[in-house]
C-alpha positions in Angstrom: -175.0 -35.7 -26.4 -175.7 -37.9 -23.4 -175.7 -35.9 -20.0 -175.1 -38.2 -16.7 -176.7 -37.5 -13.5 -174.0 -37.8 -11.3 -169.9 -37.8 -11.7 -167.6 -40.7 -9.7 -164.0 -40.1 -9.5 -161.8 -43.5 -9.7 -158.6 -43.4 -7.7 -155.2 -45.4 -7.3 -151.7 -46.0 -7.1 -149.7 -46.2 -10.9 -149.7 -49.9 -10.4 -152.9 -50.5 -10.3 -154.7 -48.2 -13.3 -155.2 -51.3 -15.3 -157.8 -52.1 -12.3 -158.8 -48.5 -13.0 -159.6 -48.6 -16.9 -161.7 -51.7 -16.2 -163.8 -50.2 -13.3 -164.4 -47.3 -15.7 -165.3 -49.7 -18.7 -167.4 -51.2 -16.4 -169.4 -48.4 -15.0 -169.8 -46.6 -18.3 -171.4 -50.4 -19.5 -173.7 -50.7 -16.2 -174.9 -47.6 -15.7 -174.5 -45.2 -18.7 -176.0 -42.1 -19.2 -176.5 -42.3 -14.7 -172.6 -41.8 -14.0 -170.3 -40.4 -15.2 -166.5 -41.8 -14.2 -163.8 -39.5 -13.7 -160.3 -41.4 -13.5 -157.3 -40.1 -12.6 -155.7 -41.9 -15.5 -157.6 -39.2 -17.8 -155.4 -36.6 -19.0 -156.3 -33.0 -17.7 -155.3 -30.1 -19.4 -152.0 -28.3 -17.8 -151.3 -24.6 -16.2 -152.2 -26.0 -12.7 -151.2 -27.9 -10.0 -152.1 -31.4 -9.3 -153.5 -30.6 -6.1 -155.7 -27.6 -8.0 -157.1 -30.3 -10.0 -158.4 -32.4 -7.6 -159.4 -29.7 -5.6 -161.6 -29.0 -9.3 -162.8 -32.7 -9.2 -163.6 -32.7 -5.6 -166.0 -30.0 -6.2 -167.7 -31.7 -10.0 -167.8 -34.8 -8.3 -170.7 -36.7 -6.2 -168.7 -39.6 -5.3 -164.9 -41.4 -5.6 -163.9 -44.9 -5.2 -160.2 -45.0 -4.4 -158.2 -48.0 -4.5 -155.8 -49.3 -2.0 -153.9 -51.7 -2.2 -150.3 -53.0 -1.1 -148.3 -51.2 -3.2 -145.7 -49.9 -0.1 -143.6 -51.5 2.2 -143.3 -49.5 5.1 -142.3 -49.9 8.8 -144.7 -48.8 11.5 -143.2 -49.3 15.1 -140.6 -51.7 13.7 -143.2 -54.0 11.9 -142.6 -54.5 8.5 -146.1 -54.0 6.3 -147.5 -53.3 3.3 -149.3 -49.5 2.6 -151.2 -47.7 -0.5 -149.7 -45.3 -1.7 -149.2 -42.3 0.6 -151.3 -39.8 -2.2 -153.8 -41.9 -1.5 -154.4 -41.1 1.8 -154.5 -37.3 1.2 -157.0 -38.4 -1.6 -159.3 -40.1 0.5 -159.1 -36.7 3.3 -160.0 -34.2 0.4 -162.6 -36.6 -0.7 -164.1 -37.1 3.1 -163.7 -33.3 3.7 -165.7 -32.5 0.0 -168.2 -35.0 -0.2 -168.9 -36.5 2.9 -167.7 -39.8 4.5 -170.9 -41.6 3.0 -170.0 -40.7 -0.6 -166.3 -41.9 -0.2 -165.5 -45.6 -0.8 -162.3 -47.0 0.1 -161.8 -50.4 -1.8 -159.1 -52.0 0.4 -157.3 -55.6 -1.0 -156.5 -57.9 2.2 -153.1 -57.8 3.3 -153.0 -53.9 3.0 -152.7 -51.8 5.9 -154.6 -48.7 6.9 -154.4 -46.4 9.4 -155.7 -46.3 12.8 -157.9 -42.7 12.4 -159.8 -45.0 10.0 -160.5 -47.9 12.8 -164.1 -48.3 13.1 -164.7 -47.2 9.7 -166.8 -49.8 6.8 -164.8 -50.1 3.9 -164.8 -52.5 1.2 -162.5 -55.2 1.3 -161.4 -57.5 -1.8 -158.7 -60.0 -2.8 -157.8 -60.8 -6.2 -155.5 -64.0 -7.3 -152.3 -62.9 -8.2 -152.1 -62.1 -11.4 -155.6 -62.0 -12.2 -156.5 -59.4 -15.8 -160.1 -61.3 -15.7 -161.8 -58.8 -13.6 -165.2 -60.2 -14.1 -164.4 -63.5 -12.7 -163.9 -61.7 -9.4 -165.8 -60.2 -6.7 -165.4 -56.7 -8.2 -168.6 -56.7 -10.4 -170.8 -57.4 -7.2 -168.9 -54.5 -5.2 -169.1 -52.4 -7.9 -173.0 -52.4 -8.4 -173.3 -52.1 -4.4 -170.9 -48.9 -4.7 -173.0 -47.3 -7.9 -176.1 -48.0 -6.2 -174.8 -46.3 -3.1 -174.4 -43.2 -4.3 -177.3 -43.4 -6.8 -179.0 -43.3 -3.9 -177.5 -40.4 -2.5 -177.8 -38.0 -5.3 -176.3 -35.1 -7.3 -174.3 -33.6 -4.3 -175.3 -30.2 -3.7 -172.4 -27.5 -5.6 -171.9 -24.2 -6.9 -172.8 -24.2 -10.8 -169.4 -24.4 -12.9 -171.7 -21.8 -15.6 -170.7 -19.2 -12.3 -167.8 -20.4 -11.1 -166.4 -16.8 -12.4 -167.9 -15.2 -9.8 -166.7 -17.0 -6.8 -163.7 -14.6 -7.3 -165.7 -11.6 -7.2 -166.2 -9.5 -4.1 -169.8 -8.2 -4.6 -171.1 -12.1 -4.9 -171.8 -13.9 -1.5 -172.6 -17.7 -2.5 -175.9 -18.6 -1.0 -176.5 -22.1 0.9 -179.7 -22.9 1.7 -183.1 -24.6 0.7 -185.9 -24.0 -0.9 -189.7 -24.6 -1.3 -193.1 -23.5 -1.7 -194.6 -21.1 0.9 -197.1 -24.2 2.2 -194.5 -26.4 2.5 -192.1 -23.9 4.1 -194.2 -23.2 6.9 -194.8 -26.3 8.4 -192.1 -28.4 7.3 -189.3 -25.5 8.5 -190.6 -22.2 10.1 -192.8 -23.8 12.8 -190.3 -26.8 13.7 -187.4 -23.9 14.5 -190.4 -21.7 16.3 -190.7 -24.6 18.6 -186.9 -24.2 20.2 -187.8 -23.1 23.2 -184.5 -21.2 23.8 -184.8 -19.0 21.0 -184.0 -15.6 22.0 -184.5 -13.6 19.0 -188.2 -13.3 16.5 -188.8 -11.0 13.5 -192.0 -11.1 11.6 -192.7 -9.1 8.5 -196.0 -10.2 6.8 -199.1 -8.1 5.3 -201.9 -9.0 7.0 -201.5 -13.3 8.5 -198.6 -14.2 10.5 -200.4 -17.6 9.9 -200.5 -20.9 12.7 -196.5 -20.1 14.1 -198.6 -17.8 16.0 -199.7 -21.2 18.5 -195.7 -22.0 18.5 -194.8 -18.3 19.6 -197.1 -18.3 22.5 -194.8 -19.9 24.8 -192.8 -17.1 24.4 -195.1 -14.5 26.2 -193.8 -15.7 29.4 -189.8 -15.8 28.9 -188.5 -12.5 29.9 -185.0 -13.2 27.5 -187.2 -13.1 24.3 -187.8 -10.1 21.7 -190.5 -10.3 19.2 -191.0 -7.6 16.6 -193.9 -8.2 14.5 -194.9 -5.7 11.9 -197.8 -5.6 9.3 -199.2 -3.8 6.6 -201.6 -0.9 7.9 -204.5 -1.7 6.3 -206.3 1.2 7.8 -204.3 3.7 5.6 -206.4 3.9 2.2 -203.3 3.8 0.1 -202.0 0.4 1.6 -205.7 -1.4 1.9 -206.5 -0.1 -1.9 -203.3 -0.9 -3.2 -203.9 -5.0 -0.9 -207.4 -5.0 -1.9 -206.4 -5.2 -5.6 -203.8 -8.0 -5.0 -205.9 -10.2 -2.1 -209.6 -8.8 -2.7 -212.4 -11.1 -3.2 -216.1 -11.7 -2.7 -214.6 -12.6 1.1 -212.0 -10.5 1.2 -213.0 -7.1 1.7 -211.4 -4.1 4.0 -212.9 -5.1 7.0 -211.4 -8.9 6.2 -208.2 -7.9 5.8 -208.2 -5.3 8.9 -209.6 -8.4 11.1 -206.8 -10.5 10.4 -204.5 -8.0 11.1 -206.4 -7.9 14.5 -206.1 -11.7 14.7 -202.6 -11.7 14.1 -201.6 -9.3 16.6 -203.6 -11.3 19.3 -202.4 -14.5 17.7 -198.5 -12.9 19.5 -200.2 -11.1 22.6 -203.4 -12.8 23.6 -206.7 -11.5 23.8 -206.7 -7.3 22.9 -208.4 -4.1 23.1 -208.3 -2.0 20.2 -208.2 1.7 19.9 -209.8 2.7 16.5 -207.9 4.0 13.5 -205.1 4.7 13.8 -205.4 1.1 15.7 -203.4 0.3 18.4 -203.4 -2.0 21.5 -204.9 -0.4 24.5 -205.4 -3.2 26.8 -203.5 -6.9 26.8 -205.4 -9.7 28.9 -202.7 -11.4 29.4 -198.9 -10.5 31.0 -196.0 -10.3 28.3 -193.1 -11.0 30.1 -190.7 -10.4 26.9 -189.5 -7.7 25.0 -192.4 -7.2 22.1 -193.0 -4.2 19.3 -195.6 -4.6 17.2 -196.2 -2.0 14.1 -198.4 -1.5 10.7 -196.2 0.0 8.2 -197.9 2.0 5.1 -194.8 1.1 2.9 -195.7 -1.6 -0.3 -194.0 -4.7 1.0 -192.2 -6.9 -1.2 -191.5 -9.9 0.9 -192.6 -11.9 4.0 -190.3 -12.5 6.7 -189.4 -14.9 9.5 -186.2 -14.5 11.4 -185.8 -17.5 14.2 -182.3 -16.0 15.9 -179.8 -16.6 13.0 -182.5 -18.5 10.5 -184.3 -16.3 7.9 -186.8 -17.5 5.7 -187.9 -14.9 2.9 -190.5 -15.6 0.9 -191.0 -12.8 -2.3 -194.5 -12.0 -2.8 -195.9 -12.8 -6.5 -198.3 -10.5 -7.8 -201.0 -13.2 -9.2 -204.3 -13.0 -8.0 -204.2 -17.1 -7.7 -202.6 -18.6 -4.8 -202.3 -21.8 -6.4 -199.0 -22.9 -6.8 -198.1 -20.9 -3.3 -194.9 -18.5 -3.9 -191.6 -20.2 -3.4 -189.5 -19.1 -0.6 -186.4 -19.7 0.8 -184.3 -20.2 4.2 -180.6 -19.1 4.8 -178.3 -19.3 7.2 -176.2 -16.5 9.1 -173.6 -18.8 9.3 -173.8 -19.8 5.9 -174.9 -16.6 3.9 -173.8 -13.8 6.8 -173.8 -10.7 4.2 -177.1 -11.4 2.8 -178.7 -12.3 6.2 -177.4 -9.1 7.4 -178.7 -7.0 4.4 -182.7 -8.4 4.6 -182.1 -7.7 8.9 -181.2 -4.1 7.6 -184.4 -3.5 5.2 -186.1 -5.0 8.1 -184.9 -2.7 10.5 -185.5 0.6 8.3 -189.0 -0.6 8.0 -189.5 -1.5 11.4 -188.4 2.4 12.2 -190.8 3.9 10.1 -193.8 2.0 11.3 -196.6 3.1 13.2 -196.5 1.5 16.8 -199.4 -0.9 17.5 -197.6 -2.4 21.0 -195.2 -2.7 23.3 -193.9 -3.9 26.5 -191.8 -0.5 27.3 -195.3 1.6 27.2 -197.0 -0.6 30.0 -200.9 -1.1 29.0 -203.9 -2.3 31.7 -204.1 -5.8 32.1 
């Protein structure tokens, strides 16, 4: 069974679905086994309305090409003209609204008129004799292969799988939309880009022992007195926790005292320069003034995940249990807007955390500068 890439739908007015079956024959020659063409002239199985099937090929589909043409004489401010039809207009607003105005290509035969929201916009324009059956003789071979290539270009569009489609009517699901990638790509290429707003007003950090180099993006926040930072690491000065790291992260370099300096360079990475108490470590001096609200705490807890919240951006990333780091863990980065119940729930295991951990810092117990 051949599997295509991507799925086009093909729409137009009754007249024209001779026009129709040839774009598809065409297509399915050109670029078989790449797309996949969906026509409205192909019969779909009954028990639902039309507009809840193409509200179902909306969401399959990466692409449609709709058709108009002057099949309608209307009057618009006493002018006599020629229209498409009017389902085509609704067509081509589910389309722009599902897909995107980029994946949407309105084929529009001179003479026809359109309306003025869409002034401004490229379409396609074409003119065929009269008559004409001998499609290939025309300019519609040419458009065609601009129009595949187009959205070859694009892509699969991004969709909910039809395998779970079952659960988008279940309560207890929340569908995710986000991205995803490995750890060393995620934290250049996405963390430390949002860490350089300087407006945001809102930093979590959950990581065992390296917040890693966001630290030189978060230092401009030392000085804005709107900001709260929590930061909160493993406390690898409680056997338990350093035995239990030691077996995941120890090496010939890696010892206890490697991984209790790091937590040390971390903590400065967010302050500045430190003092230390000794075990159980906390800060007893900051060389520099922190203007914001900032906690810092080791927790003695097994963590699971590392965390980055940037106001309402989270990026989790799970933590594999391989001694190799090679391939880094994948992690991933939702939205609150997008994914608002998840978001919530990792800010809730974050905050349960944070409340059992052992304070290191923090601006409400002023320090010696």
């Amino acid at each position: 069974m051949v599997t295509c890439d991507m799925r086009v739908f093909i729409g137009s007015s009754y007249e024209q679905r001779r026009l129709v079956e040839w774009v598809t024959y065409f297509i399915n020659r050109e670029y078989k086994g790449v797309i996949e063409v969906l026509p409205w002239t192909k019969p779909w199985a009954g028990g639902s309305y039309t507009l809840e099937y193409l509200e179902w090929v909306a969401n399959q589909t990466d692409g449609a090409i709709l058709f108009w043409t002057p099949d309608d004489k209307t009057w618009y401010r006493k002018i006599e003209r020629v229209e498409p039809r009017d389902n085509l207009h609704f067509e081509a607003g589910l389309f722009f609204s599902a897909h995107g105005r980029e994946r949407v290509h309105l084929l529009v035969q001179e003479g026809t008129a359109s309306p003025t929201d869409l002034l401004g916009l490229t379409v396609k324009p074409f003119n065929l004799p009269n008559g004409t059956s001998d499609y290939e003789s025309t300019v519609l071979p040419r458009i065609f292969r601009d129009v595949c290539e187009s959205i070859i270009r694009l892509g699969p569009r991004r969709r909910p799988p039809s395998e779970l489609a079952f659960l988008n009517d279940t309560p207890d699901f929340e569908p995710l939309s986000g991205f995803a990638a490995q750890f060393r790509e995620l934290m250049p290429q996405c963390v430390q880009k949002l860490a350089k707003n300087p407006d945001l007003q809102t930093i979590d950090i959950l990581v065992a022992y390296r917040i890693g180099d966001i630290r030189l993006d978060l230092e401009k926040f030392r000085v804005k007195p709107n900001v709260r930072v929590r930061a909160c690491l493993v406390n690898m000065w409680d056997s338990t926790s350093l035995d239990m790291h030691l077996r995941k992260y120890g090496d010939n370099q890696r010892d206890a005292k490697y991984l209790q300096d790091r937590v040390k360079e971390s903590v400065e990475g967010l302050l500045g320069r430190c003092e230390f108490s000794d075990a159980p470590i906390s800060v007893v001096r900051a060389h520099e003034s922190i203007s914001g609200n900032y906690e810092i705490r080791l927790t003695n807890q097994r963590i699971t995940f590392a965390l980055y919240r940037l106001d309402d951006t989270l990026c989790i990333v799970p933590l594999d249990m391989k001694k190799g780091q090679t391939p880094s863990p994948n992690g991933f980065v939702i939205s609150k807007e997008t994914c608002p119940r998840t978001f919530q729930q990792f800010i809730d295991e974050y905050d349960a955390l944070f409340s059992e951990a052992d304070h290191v810092f923090s601006t409400d117990r002023k320090l010696p500068i």
